[in-house]
DRENLODO-926008 format. One line per 5 residues: number of its first residue (from 1); their letters; for each residue x, y, z of C-alpha. Coordinates in pm, whole numbers, plus 50000, padded with zeros to 5 digits. Layout:
REM residues N
NUM = a = X/Y/Z ~ ...
This chain:
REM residues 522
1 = xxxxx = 34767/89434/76667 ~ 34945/89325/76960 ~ 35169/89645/76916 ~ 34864/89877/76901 ~ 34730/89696/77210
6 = xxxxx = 35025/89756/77442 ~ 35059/90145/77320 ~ 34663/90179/77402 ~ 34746/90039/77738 ~ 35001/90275/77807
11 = xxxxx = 34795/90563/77721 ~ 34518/90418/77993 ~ 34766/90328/78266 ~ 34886/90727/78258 ~ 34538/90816/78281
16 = xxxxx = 34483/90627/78557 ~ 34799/90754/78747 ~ 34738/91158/78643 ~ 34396/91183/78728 ~ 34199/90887/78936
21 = xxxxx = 34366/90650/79104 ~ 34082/90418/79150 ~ 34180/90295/78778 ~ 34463/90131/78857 ~ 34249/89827/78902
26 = xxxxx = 34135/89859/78552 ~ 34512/89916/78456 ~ 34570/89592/78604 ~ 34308/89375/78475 ~ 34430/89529/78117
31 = xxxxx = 34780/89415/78164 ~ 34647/89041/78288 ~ 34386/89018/77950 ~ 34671/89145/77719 ~ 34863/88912/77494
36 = xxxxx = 35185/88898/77338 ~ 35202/88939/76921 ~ 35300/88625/76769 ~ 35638/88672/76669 ~ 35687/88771/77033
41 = xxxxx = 35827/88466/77086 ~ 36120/88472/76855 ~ 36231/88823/76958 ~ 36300/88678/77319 ~ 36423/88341/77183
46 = xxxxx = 36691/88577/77003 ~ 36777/88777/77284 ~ 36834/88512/77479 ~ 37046/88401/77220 ~ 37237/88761/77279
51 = xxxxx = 37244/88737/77653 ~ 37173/88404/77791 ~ 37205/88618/78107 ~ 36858/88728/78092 ~ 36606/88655/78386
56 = xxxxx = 36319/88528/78139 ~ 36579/88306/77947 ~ 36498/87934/77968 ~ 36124/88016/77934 ~ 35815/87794/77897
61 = xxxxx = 35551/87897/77644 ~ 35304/87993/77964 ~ 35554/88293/78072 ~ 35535/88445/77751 ~ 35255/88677/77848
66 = xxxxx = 35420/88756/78218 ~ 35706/88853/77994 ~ 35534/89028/77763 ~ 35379/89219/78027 ~ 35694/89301/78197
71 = xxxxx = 35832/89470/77894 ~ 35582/89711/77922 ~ 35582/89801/78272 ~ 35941/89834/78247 ~ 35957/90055/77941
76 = xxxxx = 35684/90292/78112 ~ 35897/90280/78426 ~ 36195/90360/78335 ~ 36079/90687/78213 ~ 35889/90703/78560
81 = xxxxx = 36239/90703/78729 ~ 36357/90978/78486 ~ 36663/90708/78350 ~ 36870/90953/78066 ~ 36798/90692/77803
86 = xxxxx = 36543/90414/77836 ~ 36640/90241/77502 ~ 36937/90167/77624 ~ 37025/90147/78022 ~ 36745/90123/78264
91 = xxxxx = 36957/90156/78610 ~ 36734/90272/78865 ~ 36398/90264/78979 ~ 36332/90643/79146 ~ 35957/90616/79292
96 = xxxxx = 36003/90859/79638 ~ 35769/91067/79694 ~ 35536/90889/79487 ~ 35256/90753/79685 ~ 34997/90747/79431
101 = xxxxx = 35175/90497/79205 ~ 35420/90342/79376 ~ 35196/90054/79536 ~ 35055/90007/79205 ~ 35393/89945/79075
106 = xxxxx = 35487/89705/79323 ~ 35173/89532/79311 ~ 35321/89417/78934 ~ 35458/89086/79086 ~ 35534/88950/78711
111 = xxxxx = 35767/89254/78662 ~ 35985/89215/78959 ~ 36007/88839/78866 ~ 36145/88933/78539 ~ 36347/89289/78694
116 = xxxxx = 36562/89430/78434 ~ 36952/89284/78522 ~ 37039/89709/78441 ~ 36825/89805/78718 ~ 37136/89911/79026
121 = xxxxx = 36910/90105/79243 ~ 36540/90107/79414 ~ 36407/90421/79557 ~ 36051/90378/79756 ~ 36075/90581/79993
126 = xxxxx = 35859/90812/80193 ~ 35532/90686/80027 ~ 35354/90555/80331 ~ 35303/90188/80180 ~ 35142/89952/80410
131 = xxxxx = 35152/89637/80460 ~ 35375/89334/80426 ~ 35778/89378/80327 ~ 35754/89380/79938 ~ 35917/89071/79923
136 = xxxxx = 35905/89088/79561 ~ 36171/89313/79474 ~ 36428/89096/79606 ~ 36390/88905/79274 ~ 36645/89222/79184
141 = xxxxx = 36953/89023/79323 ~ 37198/89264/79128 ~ 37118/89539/79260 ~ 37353/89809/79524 ~ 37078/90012/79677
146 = xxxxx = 36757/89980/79804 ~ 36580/90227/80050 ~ 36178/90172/80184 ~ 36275/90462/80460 ~ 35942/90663/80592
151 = xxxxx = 35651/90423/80465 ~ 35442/90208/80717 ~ 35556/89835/80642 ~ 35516/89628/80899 ~ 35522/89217/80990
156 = xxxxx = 35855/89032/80963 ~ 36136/89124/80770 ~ 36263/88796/80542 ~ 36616/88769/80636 ~ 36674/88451/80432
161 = xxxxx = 36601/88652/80131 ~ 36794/88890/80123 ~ 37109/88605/80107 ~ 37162/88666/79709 ~ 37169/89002/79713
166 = xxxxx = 37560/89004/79707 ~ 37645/89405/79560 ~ 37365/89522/79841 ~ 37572/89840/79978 ~ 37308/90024/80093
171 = xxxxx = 37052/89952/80272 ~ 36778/90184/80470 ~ 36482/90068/80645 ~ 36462/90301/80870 ~ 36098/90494/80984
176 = xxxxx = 35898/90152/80923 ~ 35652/89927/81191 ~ 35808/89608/81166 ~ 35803/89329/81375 ~ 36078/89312/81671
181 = xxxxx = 36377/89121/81556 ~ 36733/89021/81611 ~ 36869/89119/81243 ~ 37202/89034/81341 ~ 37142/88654/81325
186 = xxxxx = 37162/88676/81009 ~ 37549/88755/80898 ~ 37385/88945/80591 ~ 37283/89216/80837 ~ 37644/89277/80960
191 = xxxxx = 37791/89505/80644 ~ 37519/89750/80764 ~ 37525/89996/81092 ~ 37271/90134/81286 ~ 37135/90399/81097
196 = xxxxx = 37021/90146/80814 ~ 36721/90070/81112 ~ 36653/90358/81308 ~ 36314/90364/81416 ~ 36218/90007/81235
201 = xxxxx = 36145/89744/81503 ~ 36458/89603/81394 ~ 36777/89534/81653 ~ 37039/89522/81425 ~ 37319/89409/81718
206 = xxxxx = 37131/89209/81979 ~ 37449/89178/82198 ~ 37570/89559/82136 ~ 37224/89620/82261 ~ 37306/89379/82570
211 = xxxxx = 37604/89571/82630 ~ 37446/89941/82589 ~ 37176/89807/82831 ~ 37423/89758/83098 ~ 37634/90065/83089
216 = xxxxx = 37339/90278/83122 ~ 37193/90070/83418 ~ 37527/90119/83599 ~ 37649/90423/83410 ~ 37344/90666/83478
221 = xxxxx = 37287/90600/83828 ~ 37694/90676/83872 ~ 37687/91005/83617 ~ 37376/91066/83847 ~ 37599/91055/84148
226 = xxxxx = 37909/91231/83942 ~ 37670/91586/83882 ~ 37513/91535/84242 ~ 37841/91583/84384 ~ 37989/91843/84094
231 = xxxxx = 37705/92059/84175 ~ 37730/91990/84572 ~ 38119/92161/84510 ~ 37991/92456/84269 ~ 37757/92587/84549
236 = xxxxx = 37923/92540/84802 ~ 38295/92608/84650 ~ 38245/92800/84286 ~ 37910/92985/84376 ~ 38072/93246/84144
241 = xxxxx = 38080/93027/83810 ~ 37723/92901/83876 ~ 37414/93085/83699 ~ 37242/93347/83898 ~ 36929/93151/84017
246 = xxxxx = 37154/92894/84148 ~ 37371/93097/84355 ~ 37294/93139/84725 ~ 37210/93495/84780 ~ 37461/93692/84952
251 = xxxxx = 37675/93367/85098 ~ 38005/93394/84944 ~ 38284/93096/85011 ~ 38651/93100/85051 ~ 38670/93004/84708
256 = xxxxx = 38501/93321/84571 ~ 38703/93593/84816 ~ 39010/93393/84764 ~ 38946/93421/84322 ~ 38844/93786/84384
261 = xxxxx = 39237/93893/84568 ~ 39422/93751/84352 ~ 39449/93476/84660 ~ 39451/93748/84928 ~ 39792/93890/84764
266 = xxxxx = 39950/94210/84980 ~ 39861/94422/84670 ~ 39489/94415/84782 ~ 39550/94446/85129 ~ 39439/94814/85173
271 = xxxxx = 39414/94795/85555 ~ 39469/94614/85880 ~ 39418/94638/86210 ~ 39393/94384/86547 ~ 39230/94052/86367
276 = xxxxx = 39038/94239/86126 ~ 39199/94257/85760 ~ 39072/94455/85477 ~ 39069/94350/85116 ~ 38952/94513/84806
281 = xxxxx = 38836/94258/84570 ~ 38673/94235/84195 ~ 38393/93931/84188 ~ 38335/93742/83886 ~ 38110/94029/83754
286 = xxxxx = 38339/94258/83810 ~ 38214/94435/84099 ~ 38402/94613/84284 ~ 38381/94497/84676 ~ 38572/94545/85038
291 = xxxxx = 38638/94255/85173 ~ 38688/94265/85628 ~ 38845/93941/85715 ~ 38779/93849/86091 ~ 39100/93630/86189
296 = xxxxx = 38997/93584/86587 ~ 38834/93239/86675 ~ 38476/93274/86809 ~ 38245/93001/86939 ~ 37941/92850/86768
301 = xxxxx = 37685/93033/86915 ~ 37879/93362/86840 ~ 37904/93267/86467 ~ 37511/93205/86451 ~ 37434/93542/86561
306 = xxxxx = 37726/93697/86344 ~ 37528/93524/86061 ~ 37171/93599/86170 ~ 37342/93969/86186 ~ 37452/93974/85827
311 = xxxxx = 37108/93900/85723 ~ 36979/94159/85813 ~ 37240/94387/85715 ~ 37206/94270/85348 ~ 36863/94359/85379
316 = xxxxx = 36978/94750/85440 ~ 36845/94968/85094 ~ 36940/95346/85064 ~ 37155/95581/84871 ~ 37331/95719/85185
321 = xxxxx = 37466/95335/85309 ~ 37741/95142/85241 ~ 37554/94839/85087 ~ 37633/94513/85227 ~ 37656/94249/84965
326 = xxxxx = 37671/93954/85184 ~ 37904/93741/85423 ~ 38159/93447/85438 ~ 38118/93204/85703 ~ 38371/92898/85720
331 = xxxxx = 38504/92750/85983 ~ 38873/92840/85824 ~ 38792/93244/85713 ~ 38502/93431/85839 ~ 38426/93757/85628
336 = xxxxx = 38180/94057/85533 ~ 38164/94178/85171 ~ 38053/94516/85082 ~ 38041/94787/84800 ~ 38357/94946/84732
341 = xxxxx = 38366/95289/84749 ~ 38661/95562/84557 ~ 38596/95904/84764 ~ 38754/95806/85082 ~ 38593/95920/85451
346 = xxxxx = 38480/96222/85554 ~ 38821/96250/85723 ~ 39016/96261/85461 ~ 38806/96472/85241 ~ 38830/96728/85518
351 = xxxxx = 39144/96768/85497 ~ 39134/96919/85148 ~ 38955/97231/85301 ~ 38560/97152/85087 ~ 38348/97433/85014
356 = xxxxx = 38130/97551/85260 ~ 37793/97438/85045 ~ 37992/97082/84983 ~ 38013/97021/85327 ~ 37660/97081/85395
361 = xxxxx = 37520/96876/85122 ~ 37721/96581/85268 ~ 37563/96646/85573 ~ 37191/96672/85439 ~ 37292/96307/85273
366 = xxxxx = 37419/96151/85597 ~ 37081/96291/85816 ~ 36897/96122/85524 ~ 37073/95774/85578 ~ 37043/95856/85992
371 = xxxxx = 36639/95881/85925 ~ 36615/95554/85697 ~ 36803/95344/85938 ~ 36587/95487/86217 ~ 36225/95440/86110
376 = xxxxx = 36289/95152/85872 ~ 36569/94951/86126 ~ 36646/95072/86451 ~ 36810/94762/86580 ~ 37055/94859/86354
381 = xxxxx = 37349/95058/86528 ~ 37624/95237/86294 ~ 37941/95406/86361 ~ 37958/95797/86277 ~ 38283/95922/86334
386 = xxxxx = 38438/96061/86054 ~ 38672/95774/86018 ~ 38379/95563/85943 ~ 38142/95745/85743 ~ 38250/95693/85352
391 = xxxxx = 38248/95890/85063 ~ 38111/95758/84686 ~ 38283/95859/84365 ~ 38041/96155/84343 ~ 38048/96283/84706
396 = xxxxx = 37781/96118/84875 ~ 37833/96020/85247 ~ 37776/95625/85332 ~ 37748/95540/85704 ~ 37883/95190/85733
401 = xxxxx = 37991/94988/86020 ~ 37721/94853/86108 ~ 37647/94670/86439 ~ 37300/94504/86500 ~ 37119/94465/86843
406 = xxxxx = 37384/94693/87008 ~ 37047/94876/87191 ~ 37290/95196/87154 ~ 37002/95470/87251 ~ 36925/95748/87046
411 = xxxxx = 37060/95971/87261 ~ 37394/95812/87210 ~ 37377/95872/86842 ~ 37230/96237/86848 ~ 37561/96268/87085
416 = xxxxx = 37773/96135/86802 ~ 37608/96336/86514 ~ 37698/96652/86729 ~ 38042/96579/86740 ~ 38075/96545/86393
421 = xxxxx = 37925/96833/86373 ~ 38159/96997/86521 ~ 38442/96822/86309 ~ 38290/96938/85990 ~ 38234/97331/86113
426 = xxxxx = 38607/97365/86286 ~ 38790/97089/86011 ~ 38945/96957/86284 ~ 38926/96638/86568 ~ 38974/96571/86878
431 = xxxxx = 39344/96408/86890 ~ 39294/96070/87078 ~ 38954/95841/87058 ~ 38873/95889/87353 ~ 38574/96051/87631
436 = xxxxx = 38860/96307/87767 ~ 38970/96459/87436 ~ 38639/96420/87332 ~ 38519/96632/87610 ~ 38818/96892/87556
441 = xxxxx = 38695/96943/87210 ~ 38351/97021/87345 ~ 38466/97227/87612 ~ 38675/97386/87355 ~ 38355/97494/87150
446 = xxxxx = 38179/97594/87452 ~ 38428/97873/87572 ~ 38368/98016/87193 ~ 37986/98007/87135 ~ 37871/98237/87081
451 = xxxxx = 38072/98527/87157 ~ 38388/98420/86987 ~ 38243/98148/86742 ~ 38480/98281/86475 ~ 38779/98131/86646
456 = xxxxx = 38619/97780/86628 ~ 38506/97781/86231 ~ 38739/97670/85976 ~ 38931/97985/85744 ~ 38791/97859/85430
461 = xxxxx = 38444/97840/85539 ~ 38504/98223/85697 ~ 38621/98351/85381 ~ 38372/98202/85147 ~ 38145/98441/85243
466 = xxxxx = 37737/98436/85146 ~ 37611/98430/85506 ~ 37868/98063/85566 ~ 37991/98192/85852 ~ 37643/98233/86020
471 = xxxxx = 37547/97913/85889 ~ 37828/97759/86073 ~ 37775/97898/86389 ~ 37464/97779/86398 ~ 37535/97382/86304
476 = xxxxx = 37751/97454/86634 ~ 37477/97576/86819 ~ 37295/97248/86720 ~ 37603/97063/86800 ~ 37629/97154/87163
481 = xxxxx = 37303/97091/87214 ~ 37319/96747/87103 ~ 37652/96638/87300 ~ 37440/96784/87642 ~ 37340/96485/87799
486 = xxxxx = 37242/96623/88094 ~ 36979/96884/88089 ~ 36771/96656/87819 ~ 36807/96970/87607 ~ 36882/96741/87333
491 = xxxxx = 36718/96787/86964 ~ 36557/96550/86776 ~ 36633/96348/86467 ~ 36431/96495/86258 ~ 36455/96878/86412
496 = xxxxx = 36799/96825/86342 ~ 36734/96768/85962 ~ 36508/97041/85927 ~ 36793/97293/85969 ~ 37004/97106/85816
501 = xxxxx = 36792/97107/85515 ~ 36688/97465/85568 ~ 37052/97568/85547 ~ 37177/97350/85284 ~ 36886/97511/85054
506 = xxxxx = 36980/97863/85177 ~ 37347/97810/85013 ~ 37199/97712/84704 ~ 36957/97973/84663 ~ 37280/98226/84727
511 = xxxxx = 37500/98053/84440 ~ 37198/98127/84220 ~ 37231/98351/83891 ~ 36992/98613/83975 ~ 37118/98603/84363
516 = xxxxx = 37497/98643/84227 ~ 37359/98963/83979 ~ 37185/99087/84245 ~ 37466/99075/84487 ~ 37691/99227/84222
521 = xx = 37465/99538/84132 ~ 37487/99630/84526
């Protein structure tokens, strides 16, 4: 009867688990009314006999039922747990993840007094049980794991009780509420590291804690101090290893200009000239720049406006200027940076004998840059010799040398444009920089326009044919006009790039395909 009784129970108890838990209170009251069969007593008088080991071994006749009763919970848990073979070994108790039936389980205080001696292990974890530490399963003294990670126990932890379990190897509490303690007075504690606690209430080394405390009082505030001063070096030493919103715009140190010449080595010296040295350098990006070291000593107020100079000049935007990248200024190097560019100057180009419509387009490009500079930045002076005026990989002039509140007058650069007017038309320069030759070479033109412009124009440009001849006589009727600085017959800027213009599109139009048939069928 007794038999039939504990099977029905069973059946009622996983009823209650599958499908409302609000039965487990019925469960309960089941397992408290239920008795054991008679002969209940003998069977655990003889298996005592077996293994005096036995938790319920030297029993009274009042903990028959508690016994009873623990039987069955146990048999039904072990299956729980999934155990291979319940008739033989129950070794753990598996309940994670379980939060509908774990607290039931644990609330079965007459099983964990009587926990199997096979049962190693105790899994409750992540179930969200509340409430007191289940004190209760510590009656499981044999056991080698135990884990109530990710619930919401709270109160004290009881130390004291955890003394007999001797084979405890593993131990988490971690994710719990409990109460703020100092674990480690208890030498039980100390097999265990942190990890066993993390987030638990529970100081598990009161003195490492002491000890953490202190270094990072007096730690931080001197790692603090430590990255102050590493970043203090990186911008104002290694701007070029810092990321790009950290970097000061267009200041470059010694640092950076020494890292990008290979420490200013002869093989990147490309010129030099009385206390200026020039560089060319590859930055950290790989850019390609030319680097003009200024060696003379200047005084303070000198270097201020050589600065307040540069920032403007950085400021500079167009196709037909050298672009300024930015500027060194320390008080052992003092330095301008700009683009580096592979076609030479104008000079040098000359002296390969261009084409005719080449030499025009060059021009057309370096009135464009003249016009930028003088509605967007006439403060800005420039040099425009042909020394001076650069070349880019695909033939487009770049004025550079820059100079800024120079108050050089207009006049003074229309003068300067004619001249290299002049240079471009005859391929030739007046021999020494300076006003006499320069006014030979002018003279020289004079005596030849117009009458006998053909001994001023370059060979090449007379044999190319197409109406270039004409062309060039008149860039040097435009050029005479602008070195005459004293009949104010001068032209203007922007006449000045009107025929330009005009001209430049007149030697296109003749290199056409229907202009070269046409000139063929005549």
């Amino acid at each position: 009867m007794a038999s039939i009784s504990a099977a029905l129970l069973l059946v009622c108890y996983q009823i209650s688990v599958s499908f409302c838990p609000i039965l487990s209170a019925s469960v309960v009251e089941d397992l408290n009314n239920l008795q054991p069969p008679l002969d209940f007593h003998s069977t655990v008088a003889n298996n005592c006999l077996m293994n005096p080991s036995l938790r319920y071994c030297n029993y009274s006749s009042t903990d028959l039922p508690n016994i009873f009763k623990s039987t069955i919970v146990a048999d039904h848990l072990c299956n729980e747990s999934k155990n291979l073979n319940c008739d033989a070994l129950f070794t753990k108790i598996d309940l994670r993840n379980r939060p509908k039936i774990a607290p039931l389980y644990l609330s079965f205080t007459f099983f964990w007094r009587y926990c199997p001696l096979t049962i190693l292990s105790i899994d409750l974890s992540n179930n969200s049980i509340t409430g007191a530490f289940p004190s209760e399963i510590l009656y499981c003294s044999q056991i080698h794991s135990l884990d109530l990670s990710h619930n919401d126990l709270s109160g004290d932890v009881p130390t004291q009780s955890f003394s007999p379990l001797t084979n405890l190897t593993l131990l988490n509490l971690s994710y719990n509420h409990f109460s703020e303690s100092k674990i480690s007075d208890s030498p039980f504690f100390e097999r265990f590291n942190s990890s066993s606690f993390v987030h638990s209430g529970l100081l598990p080394d009161h003195r490492k804690f002491k000890i953490k405390a202190v270094i990072l009082l007096i730690g931080f505030p001197i790692f603090v101090v430590l990255m102050v001063g590493f970043l203090g070096w990186l911008c104002f030493r290694r701007q070029d290893i810092l990321p790009s919103v950290l970097k000061h715009r267009h200041n470059f140190t010694p640092t950076m200009l020494n890292a990008a010449t290979a420490g200013f080595s002869e093989k990147n010296l490309v010129g030099k000239s009385r206390g200026v040295e020039i560089y060319k350098g590859i930055l950290k990006d790989r850019t390609e720049v030319r680097i003009e070291i200024y060696n003379e000593k200047i005084a303070n107020q000198i270097r201020r406006k050589f600065v307040q100079e540069c920032q403007i000049l950085v400021q500079l935007s167009h196709k037909n200027l050298v672009r300024v990248l930015g500027w060194c200024d320390n008080r052992g190097l003092r330095a301008i940076v700009t683009e580096w560019t592979d076609g030479g100057n104008i000079e040098s180009w000359l002296s390969g004998y261009p084409p005719w419509k080449h030499r025009l387009k060059v021009l057309t490009g370096l009135m464009e840059g003249m016009y930028y500079l003088q509605e967007q930045w006439p403060e800005v002076d420039y040099d425009l010799r042909a020394s001076s005026v650069m070349l880019s990989h695909d033939r487009e002039p770049l004025i550079s040398r820059f100079k800024v509140g120079e108050q050089n007058s207009t006049s003074k650069k229309i003068y300067r444009l004619g001249i290299l007017l002049m240079e471009m038309v005859a391929n030739r320069r007046p021999q020494e920089d300076s006003e006499k030759s320069e006014t030979g070479f002018i003279e020289w033109m004079r005596m030849n326009y117009p009458g006998n412009v053909e001994n001023v124009i370059d060979g090449r440009v007379k044999k190319a044919g197409g109406g270039a001849s004409e062309q060039a006589g008149q860039i040097i009727g435009i050029a005479l006009t602008c070195t005459d600085l004293l009949t104010n017959r001068q032209p203007s800027l922007d006449q000045i790039f009107n025929t330009i213009n005009r001209l430049y599109a007149s030697s296109l139009a003749f290199e056409s395909p229907n202009h070269k048939r046409s000139h063929k069928e005549r």
